[in-house]
N, C-alpha and C positions, 0 to 999 in steps of 0.2 A: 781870921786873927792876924792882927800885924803885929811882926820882932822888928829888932834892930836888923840889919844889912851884918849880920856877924854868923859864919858859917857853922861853929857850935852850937847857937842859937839855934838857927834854921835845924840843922840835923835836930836838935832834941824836937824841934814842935814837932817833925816828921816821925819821931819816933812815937811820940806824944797821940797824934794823928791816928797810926794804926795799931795802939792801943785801943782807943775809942771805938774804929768800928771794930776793932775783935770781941768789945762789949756789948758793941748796939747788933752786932748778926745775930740775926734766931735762928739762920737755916740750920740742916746738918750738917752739910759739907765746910761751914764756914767760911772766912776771906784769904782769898790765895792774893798773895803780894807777887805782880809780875814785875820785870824788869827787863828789856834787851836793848838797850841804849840810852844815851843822856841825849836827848833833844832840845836845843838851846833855840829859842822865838825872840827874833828881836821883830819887836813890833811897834808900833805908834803911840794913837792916839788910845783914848779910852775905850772908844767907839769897836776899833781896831782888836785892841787885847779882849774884847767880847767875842768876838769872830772867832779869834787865834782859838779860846776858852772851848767854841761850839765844836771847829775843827777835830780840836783834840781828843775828843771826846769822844769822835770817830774813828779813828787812826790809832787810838792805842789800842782798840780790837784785835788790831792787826799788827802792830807795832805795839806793845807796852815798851813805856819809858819812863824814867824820871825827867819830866817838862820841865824846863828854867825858861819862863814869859818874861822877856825885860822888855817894861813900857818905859817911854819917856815923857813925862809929863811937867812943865816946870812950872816951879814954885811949889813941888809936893813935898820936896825933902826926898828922902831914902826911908822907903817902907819895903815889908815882904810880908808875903802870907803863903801855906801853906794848903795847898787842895789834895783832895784826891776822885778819880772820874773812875766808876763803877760800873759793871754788868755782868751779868749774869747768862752763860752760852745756853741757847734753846734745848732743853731735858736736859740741864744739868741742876745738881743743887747747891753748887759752890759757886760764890760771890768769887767774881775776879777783880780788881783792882788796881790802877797805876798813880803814881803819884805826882803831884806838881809843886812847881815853887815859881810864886808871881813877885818881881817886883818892880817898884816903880822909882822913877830916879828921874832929876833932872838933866837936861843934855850937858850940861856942865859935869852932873855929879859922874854919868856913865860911865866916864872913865877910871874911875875910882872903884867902880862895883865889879868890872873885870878882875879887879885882881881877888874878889872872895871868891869865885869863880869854880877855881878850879876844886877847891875840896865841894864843895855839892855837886861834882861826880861821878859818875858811880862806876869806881875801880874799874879796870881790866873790861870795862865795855866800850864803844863805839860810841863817837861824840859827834852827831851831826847839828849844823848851824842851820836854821831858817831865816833869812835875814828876808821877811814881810816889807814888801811896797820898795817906793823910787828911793827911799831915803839910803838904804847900803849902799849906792852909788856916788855919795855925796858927802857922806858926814865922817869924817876920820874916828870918831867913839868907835861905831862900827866896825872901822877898820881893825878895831882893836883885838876884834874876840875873833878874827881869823886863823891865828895863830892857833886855837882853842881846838879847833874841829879836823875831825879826820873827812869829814862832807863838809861844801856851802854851798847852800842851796839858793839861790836868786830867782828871782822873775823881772829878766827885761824889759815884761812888756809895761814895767809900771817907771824904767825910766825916762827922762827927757830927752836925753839923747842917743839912740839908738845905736852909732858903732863908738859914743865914747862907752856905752856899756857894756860891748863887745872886748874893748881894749880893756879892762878893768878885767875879766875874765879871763882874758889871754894872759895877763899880766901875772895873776893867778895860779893860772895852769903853769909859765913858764917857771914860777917859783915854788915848783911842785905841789901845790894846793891842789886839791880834789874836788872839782867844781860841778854843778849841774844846774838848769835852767828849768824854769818849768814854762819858757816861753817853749824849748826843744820840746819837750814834753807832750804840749798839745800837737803837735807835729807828727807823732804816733800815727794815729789813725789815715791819715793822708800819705804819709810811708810805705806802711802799710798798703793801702790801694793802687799806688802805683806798683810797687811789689809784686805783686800778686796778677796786675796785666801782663808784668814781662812775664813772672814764670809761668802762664796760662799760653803764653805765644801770641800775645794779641798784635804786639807789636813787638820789632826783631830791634832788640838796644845798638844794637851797631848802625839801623837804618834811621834813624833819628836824629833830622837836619837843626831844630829848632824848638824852642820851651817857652812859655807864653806863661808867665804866674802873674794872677791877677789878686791883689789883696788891699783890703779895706784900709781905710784913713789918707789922710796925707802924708809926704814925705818917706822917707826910709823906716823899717819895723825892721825888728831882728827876727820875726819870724819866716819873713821874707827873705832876707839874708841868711838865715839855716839853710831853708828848701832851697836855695840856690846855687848853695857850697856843694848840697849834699848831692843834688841833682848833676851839679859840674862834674863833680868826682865819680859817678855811678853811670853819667855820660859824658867822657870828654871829648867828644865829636859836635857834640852839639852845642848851639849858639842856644843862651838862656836871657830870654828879656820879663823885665820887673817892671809891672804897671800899676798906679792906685788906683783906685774908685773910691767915689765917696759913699763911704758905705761904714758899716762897723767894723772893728776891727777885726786882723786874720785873712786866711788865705780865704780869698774865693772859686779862684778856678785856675787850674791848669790844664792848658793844651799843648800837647805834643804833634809834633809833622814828621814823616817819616816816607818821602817818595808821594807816590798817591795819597797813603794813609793818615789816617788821623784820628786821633782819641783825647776826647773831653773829658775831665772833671770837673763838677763844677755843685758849689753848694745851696740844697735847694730848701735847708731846715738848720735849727739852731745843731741839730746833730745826725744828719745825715746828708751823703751826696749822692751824684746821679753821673754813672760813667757812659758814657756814649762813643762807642767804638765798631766799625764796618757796620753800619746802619742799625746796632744792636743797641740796647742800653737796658741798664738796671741801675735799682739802687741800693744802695748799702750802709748800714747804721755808721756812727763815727764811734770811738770809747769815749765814756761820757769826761769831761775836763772839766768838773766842779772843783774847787781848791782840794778836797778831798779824795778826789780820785787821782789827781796830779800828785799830789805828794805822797798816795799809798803808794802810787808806783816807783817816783824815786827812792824813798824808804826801802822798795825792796830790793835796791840797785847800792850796796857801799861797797862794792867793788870797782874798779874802773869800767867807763862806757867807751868801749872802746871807738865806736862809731861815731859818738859824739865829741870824743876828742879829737878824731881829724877834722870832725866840721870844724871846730872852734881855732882850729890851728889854721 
């Protein structure tokens, strides 16, 4: 159903909305209305707010929220409609349910739709921003709805240029904005595995002369630039060099030198590596980094990170 871009409006369809399925459930337990955040998606093209739509449909499992999707699309005018994404928990017989508000605006009009903004909501909860692909790095509309969120959430790996996306973050952070990446994000799991050699004793962090990160595409990635920060700061004895390969994107392999010693990581599956240390080696899953696992995890992070703020800094 499309209203006008008028936040009365909106709230009545919403109300309008879960009247409906309180008629259309037959279960016995009927429809519980969840809520524990306003989740703000700015997102693209058409193509795009279909994805955001699949996402979310995941994610408020674990997160229910009221979703605000702002597409841009020009020449549509300023349209909104109202959804809501449903299920039902395994041996239960009550329908759960979260609610959404999609609309669509030109990139001219965007700035204009910020300010209905604020009353869709939802009092006294937590307001995080998704701001979907290279475009939050670029477009001032954007820039608009920063002010909006207590989280913003980025992924650099979809900008052009890799430390102007860095500095747009910093820039962020230094004006107390509450930022996170979901380039850091995938980063997890490779943290993670080197972690887990020091405190295993594989190799002793103070004998370690040198760091070798090898990661896919050309030029500078901020992925590479996290693990490099983090790597510096968790060894500062040691010299860290950053090499591409032409390959997909992401880290491929890290090697560390420590005296004689030496330990490999290095990726041998879309989501697994293979560690090779004092003639040993095994290998080990990665957590899987589907847009949906990346952002359950930041969703359940609206406190500060605190680790990832010194990388960033």
């Amino acid at each position: 159903m499309s209203v006008a871009v008028q936040p009365e409006k909106i709230l009545r369809e919403l109300r309008e909305l879960w009247d409906e399925l309180g008629r259309a459930e037959e279960t016995p337990g009927g429809v519980l209305r969840a809520c524990a955040m306003t989740l703000l998606v700015a997102a693209e093209e058409q193509g795009e707010a279909e994805q955001v739509r699949k996402t979310l449909g995941v994610l408020m499992h674990d997160h229910p929220s009221r979703a605000i999707v702002l597409r841009s699309q020009e020449g549509s005018g300023v349209e909104a409609r109202v959804f809501a994404e449903c299920w039902m928990p395994f041996g239960r017989h009550q329908q759960i349910c979260a609610e959404g508000i999609e609309i669509t605006a030109g990139g001219a009009e965007l700035s204009e739709v910020v300010h209905v903004l604020l009353p869709l909501m939802v009092p006294d909860l937590p307001v995080v921003l998704w701001c979907r692909g290279g475009r939050a790095f670029t477009d001032p509309a954007i820039e608009a709805l920063f002010p909006l969120a207590d989280k913003i959430i980025f992924d650099s790996a979809a900008a052009s240029d890799a430390k102007a996306a860095l500095q747009l973050l910093r820039s962020l952070r230094a004006r107390g904005r509450r930022v996170a990446d979901l380039t850091w994000t995938r980063l997890t799991g490779w943290r993670e595995v080197l972690s887990q050699l020091f405190d295993d004793g594989v190799l002793d962090p103070d004998a370690v002369a040198s760091v070798r990160i090898v990661h896919g595409g050309s030029g500078a990635s901020t992925c590479a630039l996290y693990l490099t920060k983090w790597i510096e700061q968790g060894l500062p004895g040691a010299r860290v060099m950053v090499e591409s390969a032409s390959d997909e994107p992401g880290i491929r392999a890290i090697t560390l030198l420590g005296g004689s010693a030496e330990v490999s990581i290095r990726r041998t599956g879309p989501s697994c590596v293979e560690a090779r240390a004092g003639g040993r080696s095994y290998r080990t899953p990665l957590p899987p980094v589907t847009e949906e696992a990346l952002m359950r995890e930041e969703l359940s992070i609206l406190g500060p990170d605190s680790v990832f703020d010194r990388v960033l800094a």
